[in-house]
Each structure stands twice: as structure tokens, then as C-alpha cells.
C-alpha positions, -999 to 999 in steps of 0.1 A, spaced: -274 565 -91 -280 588 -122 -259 563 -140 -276 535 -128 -307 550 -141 -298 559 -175 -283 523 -183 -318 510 -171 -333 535 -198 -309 522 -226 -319 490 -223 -357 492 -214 -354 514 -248 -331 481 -265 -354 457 -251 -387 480 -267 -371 487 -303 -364 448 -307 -387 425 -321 -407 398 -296 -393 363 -310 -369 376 -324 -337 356 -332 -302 359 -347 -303 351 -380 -283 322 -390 -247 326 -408 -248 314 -444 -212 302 -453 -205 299 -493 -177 270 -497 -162 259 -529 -155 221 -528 -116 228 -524 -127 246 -495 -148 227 -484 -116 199 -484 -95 226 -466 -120 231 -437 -120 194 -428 -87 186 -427 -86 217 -404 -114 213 -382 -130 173 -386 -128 152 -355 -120 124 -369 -88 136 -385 -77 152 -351 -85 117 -336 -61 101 -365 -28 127 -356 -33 119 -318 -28 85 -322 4 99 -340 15 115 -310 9 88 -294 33 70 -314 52 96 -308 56 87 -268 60 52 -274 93 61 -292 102 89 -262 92 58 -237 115 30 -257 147 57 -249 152 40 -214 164 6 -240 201 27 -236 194 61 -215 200 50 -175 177 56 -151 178 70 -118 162 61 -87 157 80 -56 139 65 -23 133 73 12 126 43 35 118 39 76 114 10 98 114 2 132 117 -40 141 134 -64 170 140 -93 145 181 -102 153 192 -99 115 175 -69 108 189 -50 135 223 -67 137 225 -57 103 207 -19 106 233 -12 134 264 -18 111 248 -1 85 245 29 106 281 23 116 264 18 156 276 -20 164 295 -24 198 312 -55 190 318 -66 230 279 -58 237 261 -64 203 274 -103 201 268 -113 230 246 -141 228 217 -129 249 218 -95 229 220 -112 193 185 -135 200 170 -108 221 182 -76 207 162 -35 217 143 -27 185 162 -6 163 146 26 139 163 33 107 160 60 82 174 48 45 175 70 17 193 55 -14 202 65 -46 203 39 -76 217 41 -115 209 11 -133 224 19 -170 216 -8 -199 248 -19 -215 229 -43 -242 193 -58 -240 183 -67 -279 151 -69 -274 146 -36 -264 169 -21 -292 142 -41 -313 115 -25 -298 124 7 -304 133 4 -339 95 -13 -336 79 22 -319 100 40 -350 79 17 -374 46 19 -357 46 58 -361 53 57 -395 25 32 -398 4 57 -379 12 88 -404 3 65 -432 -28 57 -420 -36 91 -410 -31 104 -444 -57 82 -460 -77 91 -429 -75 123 -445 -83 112 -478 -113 94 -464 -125 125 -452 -118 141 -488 -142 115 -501 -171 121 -480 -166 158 -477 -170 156 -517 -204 131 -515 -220 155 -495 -210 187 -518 -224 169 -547 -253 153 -532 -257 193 -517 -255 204 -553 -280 175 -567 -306 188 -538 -306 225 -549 -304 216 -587 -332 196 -591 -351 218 -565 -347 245 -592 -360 221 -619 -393 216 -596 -394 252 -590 -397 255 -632 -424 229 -634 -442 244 -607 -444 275 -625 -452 256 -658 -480 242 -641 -497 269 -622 -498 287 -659 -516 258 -670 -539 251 -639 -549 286 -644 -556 283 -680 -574 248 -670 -594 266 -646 -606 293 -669 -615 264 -697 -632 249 -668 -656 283 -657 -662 285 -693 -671 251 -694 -648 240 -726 -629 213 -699 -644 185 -678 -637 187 -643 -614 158 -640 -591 173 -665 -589 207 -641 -584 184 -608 -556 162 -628 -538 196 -633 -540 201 -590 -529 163 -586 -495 171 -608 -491 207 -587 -499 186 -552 -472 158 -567 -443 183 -574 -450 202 -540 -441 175 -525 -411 164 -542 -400 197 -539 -407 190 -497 -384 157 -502 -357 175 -520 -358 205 -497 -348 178 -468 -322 166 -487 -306 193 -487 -309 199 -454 -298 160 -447 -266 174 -468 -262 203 -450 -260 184 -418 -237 158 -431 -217 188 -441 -214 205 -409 -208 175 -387 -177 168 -413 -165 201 -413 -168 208 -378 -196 237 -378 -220 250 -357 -256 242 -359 -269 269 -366 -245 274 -399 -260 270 -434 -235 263 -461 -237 272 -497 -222 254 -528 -197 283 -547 -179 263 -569 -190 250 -607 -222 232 -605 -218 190 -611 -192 195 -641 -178 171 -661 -149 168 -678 -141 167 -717 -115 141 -718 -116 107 -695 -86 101 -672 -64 77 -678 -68 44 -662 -29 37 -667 -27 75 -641 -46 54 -614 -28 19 -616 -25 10 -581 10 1 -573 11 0 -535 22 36 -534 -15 45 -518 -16 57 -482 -34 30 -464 -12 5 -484 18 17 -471 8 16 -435 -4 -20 -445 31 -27 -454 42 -12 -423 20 -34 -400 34 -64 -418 69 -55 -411 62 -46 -377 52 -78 -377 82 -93 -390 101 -78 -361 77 -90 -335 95 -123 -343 132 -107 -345 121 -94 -305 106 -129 -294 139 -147 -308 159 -116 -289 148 -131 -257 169 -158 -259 198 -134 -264 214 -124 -223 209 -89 -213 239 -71 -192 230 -40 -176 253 -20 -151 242 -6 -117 258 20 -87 237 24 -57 245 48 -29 229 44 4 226 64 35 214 49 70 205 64 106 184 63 133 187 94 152 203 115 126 228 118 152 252 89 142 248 75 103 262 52 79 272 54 42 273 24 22 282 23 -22 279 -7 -46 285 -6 -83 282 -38 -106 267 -52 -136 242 -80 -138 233 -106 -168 202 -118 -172 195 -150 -190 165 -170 -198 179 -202 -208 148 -220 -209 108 -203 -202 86 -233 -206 84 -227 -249 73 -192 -246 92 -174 -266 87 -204 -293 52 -194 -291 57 -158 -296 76 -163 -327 51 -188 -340 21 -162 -334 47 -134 -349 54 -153 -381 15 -158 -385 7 -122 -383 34 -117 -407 19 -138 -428 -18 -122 -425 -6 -86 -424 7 -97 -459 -21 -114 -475 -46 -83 -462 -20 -62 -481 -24 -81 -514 -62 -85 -508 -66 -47 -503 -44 -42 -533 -68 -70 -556 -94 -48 -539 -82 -14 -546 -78 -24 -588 -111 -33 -590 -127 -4 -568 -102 16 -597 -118 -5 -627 -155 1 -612 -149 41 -607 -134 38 -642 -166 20 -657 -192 48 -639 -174 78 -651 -175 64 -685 -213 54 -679 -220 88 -664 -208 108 -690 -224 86 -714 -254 92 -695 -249 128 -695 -249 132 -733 -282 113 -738 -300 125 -711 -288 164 -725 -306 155 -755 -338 138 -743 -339 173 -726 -340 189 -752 -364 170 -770 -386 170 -743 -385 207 -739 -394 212 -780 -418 189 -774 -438 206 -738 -431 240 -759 -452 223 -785 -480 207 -767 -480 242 -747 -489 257 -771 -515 234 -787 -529 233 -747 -536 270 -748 -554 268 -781 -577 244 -774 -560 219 -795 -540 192 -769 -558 176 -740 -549 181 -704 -532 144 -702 -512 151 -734 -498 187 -714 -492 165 -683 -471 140 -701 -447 165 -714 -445 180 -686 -441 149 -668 -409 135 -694 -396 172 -689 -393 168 -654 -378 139 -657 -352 146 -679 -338 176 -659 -337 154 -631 -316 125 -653 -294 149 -663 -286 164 -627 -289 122 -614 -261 118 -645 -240 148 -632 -237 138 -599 -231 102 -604 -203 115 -627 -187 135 -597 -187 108 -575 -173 83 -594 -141 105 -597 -137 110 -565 -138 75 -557 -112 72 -585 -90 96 -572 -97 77 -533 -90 44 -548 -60 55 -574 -43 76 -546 -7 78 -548 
């Protein structure tokens, strides 16, 4: 009881010193975008969804074993009937039949009922069935189309994992440029405002100045849920809890000094999803080679072992071994059919292939062209920047003097704005398009 009664202390005193409302604060996770990469391949859902159907595959090939392993059979069977065959020939399979009583004609058409217990054991052991050998060479082709197509799963992933990191980054960059002009123009509201008392500024000229300040609150509002749109994307790719905020740790939105190659990214059907393309169209292909099989016999051998009685008293035992051939010499044109349908998705696996290769040169040439436009970009708007910077600096100046009107400070303010945010837009469209080259120019 004394123990009782200090735990109830402990935690009445827990339950005071803790805060009403209170709540655990969220876990902020800082992610370069390597790592970021690393994560997903780890954790997304869609990538674990890909390797299952790998393992599925996988059982396809286990299940296309029994084209040359035997198998073995095992049943138990009971029955109890009066019809003459059945028990003439359950009676000598239990080894029972009384020749002078049993044939009797009034005993064969009327005969007692008759119970029997079988249990039987059967081996049926392919000795050659094409088609099947086909088909598993088929299974063995279908996984490897499956780890193909996984991969670029994987790179698909890569792709969007990377879209969200930049568009992340774009979000808290150009938050950070709104945070400056905010600053910028609260000094000036407040210098507007003191022109104003001392009557030296009209009204509208101070309320213009709280129009810009309302205006940049609320893009900063819009970018704030952009980065929390980014976030989310982020954590449903990467697998995370709700309640986990994630930070960009890596470079911010660089770009590189020298262009790539467009001779590194020439796509020569060496890219993931190509392959397993390939693969579909050869799987395909044999499709046909396993329709034409049919036509082929199939010999299989089988030993069976039975065991009969009805009273466990008195029993028979009863072996047969043989082989059997199976052959369909004519099905009513359906395996002419099947090859027909095989060679036609033969033929359209193989024209998807070279349309997704056309595809995949120009999604190279267009990643290509916005890099190059991007960086471009990136040099032009870094110098409008700057000139827009010398220039609000200026008219800043001349604004706290008395010497620039309140449109002229806006304006500047305005272009500055707007140039921070080109450069950032510049960045990030720059980042992208690599990626997408490196998706489109995988090897």
C-alpha cells in the first residue's frame, strides 16, 4: 500500500509540473539530397511494391520446377455401394472373391453392398513436355524483366524524391527573400509614417507602403504552404511519420560550371525500363515458341501403388507403372491462334521499345535545352539583381531624404523582389532539369 501511494504521488506531482496542452514537440530531420535518395529506396512503398513483384517472379520460376521434378500423390478414399461392377471389382481388389459363390449369377446382378478403404500412392515423373521447358525458361525471363523494371522504379523515385528537395529549397529560399523585403519595408513604412505625422507625405503614399507590406505577407503565407506541400510530398516518398519536419542540409539550388555532355546521355537502350522493354518483347517471342510446342507429344512416366480393404481384417495390394503420351493432333486452330496473338505482341512489345527509345532522345534533348536555358537564366537574372539592388540602395536613400517619392521606393523594391525570386525560379529549374537528364540518360 505504501508503494501504491508513493507512485500515486509521483505522478500527481508529473501530471502538476507539466504544462496543460502540452505536446511532444515534433522531430526535425536534416536530409542532404543523397540522403534523402538513400531513405527512399529504403523505406518508399512503392519501391517495396516493385521487389515483391520480384519475388513473385521469383515463385513462378520455383512453381515451373514440376516441368521435370515428379510429383507425388497421396489419397485416402471410402465407399460403400451394391452396383455389381463396383463390388465384383472392390472384392478382388481386396483379394476377398469366392469364385464358386461370387459368380453365381444371382450373386453377380444382386450382389450385398460392399465398403472399401483405398489409400494410393501415385508418381507421375515428366520425361519431355516442351512447352513446359519453354515456360520456364519464360518465368526465368519474366524476373529479369521484373528487376529491370524495378530499377527504374527506383530511379522514378530518385526523380521525385529530387523535385520535392528542390521545390523544398525554392520554398525556404524565396521565403528568406520576402523575409528581407519585409524588413525593407517596415523601415520604410515607418519612415512614411513619420513623413506622414509631420505632414511632409499624403496619406495615400503612407497607405500604398501598408498595401506592399499586406502584399508580401501574404506571399510569404503562400510560400510558407509550399513548403509545407513539399514537406508532405517528402514524407509520403520517404516513408515518414506525420508528425516529422524535414530540413534541406545539402548546397542550396547549385549549378554547375561546365554543361554535361549530351554525347554522356545518348540513349542507347542500355536504360533500365528499356531493358525490361526488351525483355517483355522476347517473352513475347517465346509465347509463340510455347503455342507451336503444343503440337509437339508430351511423354510422362507414372507408378501408382494402391492399398484396398474393408474391414482392415483382409486387404489387397495392387502396383502399376507406365508411361503415357499425350498428343493433340488437331484442337479446333487453337494453337494457330495463340501463335498469331504471340507474333502480334511481339511485334507491339517492339515498336513500344523503339517508341520509348524516340521518346527517351527527345526527353534527353529537352532536359539538355533547360539546363542550358537555366543557366543562362541564372547569369542574367544574377545581374538584374544586382542592378536592382544598386538601384533600391539608391532610391533608399533618396526616400529617406525627402528626395524620391513613395511609388519610386515601391518600384525598386518591387524589381528587387522580383529578381531574387528569378534567380531562385532559375536555380531550381536548373536542378530539375538535371535530374530529368540523368532519369532520361540512365544507363
Amino acid at each position: 500500500m505504501k508503494v501504491f501511494k508513493a507512485m500515486t504521488a509521483v505522478l500527481v506531482a508529473a501530471s502538476l509540473s507539466t504544462p496543460l496542452g502540452a505536446e511532444a514537440a515534433p522531430k526535425t530531420l536534416k536530409l542532404s539530397l543523397p540522403d534523402a535518395i538513400s531513405m527512399a529506396r529504403e523505406n518508399n512503398n512503392t519501391i517495396k511494391a516493385a521487389k515483391s513483384r520480384v519475388e513473385q517472379a521469383e515463385g513462378r520460376i520455383v512453381q515451373s520446377r514440376k516441368s521435370y521434378l515428379p510429383s507425388l500423390t497421396f489419397s485416402e478414399t471410402y465407399f460403400r455401394t451394391n452396383d455389381a461392377g463396383a463390388v465384383l471389382v472392390g472384392k478382388l481388389q481386396q483379394n476377398i472373391a469366392n469364385p464358386p459363390v461370387d459368380f453365381v449369377v444371382e450373386a453377380l446382378n444382386n450382389p450385398d453392398p460392399i465398403s472399401d478403404f483405398n489409400t494410393s500412392l501415385q508418381l507421375m515423373q515428366p520425361i519431355f513436355n516442351r512447352d513446359a521447358t519453354i515456360g520456364r525458361g519464360m518465368a526465368k525471363k519474366a524476373k529479369v524483366a521484373e528487376q529491370y523494371m524495378t530499377a527504374r522504379t527506383e530511379e522514378t523515385i530518385d526523380l521525385y524524391v529530387s523535385q520535392a528537395y528542390y521545390g523544398l529549397m525554392l520554398a525556404r529560399r524565396n521565403i528568406t527573400a520576402v523575409n528581407e523585403s519585409i524588413s525593407t519595408m517596415q523601415r520604410h513604412s515607418t519612415e512614411a509614417d513619420k513623413a506622414y505625422r509631420a505632414g511632409m507625405l499624403p496619406k495615400s503614399d503612407k497607405l500604398s507602403t501598408d498595401v506592399r507590406l499586406a502584399e508580401l505577407r501574404e506571399q510569404k503565407m503562400m510560400l510558407e504552404d509550399g513548403v509545407k506541400n513539399a514537406v508532405d510530398g517528402l514524407r509520403v516518398l520517404l516513408n515518414l511519420e506525420p508528425d516529422v519536419l524535414i530540413e534541406p542540409a545539402g548546397t542550396p539550388l547549385a549549378v554547375d560550371a561546365v554543361m554535361p555532355s549530351a554525347d554522356a546521355y545518348a540513349v542507347n537502350g542500355s536504360r533500365s525500363d528499356l531493358k525490361a522493354m526488351d525483355a517483355y518483347r522476347q517473352l513475347a517471342e517465346k509465347q509463340g515458341d510455347m503455342a507451336r510446342a503444343g503440337r509437339i507429344p508430351r511423354l510422362n512416366a507414372f507408378a501408382r501403388a494402391d492399398h484396398h480393404t474393408a474391414d482392415f481384417d483382409k486387404d489387397g495390394s495392387s502396383w502399376t507403372v507406365g508411361m503415357s503420351m499425350q498428343w493433340d493432333i488437331f484442337d479446333g486452330m487453337a494453337i494457330s491462334g495463340k501463335v498469331q496473338e504471340a507474333k502480334a505482341r511481339e511485334r507491339e512489345a517492339r515498336y513500344s521499345y523503339e517508341a520509348a527509345k524516340s521518346n527517351s532522345a527527345a526527353e534527353v534533348a529537352k532536359a539538355l535545352r533547360s539546363m542550358k536555358t537555366a543557366k543562362a537564366r541564372v547569369a542574367v537574372a544574377g545581374q538584374s539583381l544586382e542592378e536592382a539592388k544598386v538601384s533600391l540602395d539608391y532610391i533608399g536613400e533618396q526616400y529617406r531624404t525627402g528626395k524620391a517619392m513613395t511609388f519610386e521606393i515601391l518600384m525598386r523594391e518591387g524589381a528587387y523582389t522580383y529578381a531574387k525570386m528569378r534567380l531562385n525560379q532559375a536555380k531550381y529549374d536548373y536542378c530539375v532539369a538535371k535530374s530529368e537528364l540523368t532519369y532520361y540518360g540512365a544507363k
